[in-house]
N, C-alpha and C positions, 0 to 999 in steps of 0.2 A: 504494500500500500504506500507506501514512503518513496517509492521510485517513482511509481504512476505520479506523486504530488511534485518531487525534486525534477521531473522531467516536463509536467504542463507548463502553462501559461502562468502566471500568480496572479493575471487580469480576473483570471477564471473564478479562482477562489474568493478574491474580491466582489467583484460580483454576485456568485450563488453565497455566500456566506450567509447570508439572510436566511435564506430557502433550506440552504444543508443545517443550519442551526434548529429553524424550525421540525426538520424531519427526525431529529436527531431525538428534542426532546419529547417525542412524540412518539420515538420508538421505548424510550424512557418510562414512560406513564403507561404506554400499555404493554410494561411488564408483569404489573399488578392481574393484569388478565389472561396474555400468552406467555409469560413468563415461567421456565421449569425450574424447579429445585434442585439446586444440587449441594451435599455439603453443608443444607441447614440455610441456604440463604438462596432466594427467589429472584434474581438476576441475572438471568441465562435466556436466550434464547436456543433453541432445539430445534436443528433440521436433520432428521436422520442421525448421521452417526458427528456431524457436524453441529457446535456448540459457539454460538456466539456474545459475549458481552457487552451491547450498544456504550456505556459508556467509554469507551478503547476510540469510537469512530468521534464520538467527541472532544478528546482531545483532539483532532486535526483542524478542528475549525478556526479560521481566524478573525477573532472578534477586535 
């Protein structure tokens, strides 16, 4: 993920930052609902054998 950012535009990122900020926290809130357990704490999302933690994709944003 850190290539894909080090290799665009940083127009880009300025631009969508708005939009990826909103998406982000949005994937955040509705942990509470698709959200799996793992380990005692509800911050995961679950595709298959693939496990993702939305807070990771918000650190990239630049505010």
């Amino acid at each position: 993920m850190g290539l894909i950012i080090f290799f665009s535009r940083s127009k880009f990122f300025e631009n969508m930052s708005g939009i990826i900020y909103i998406g982000g926290v949005l994937m955040l809130a509705s942990l509470h609902v698709f959200g799996t357990e793992i380990l005692g704490q509800k911050n995961w999302y679950k595709f298959g054998s693939f496990t993702m933690q939305p807070v990771n994709s918000l650190k990239l944003v630049p505010l």
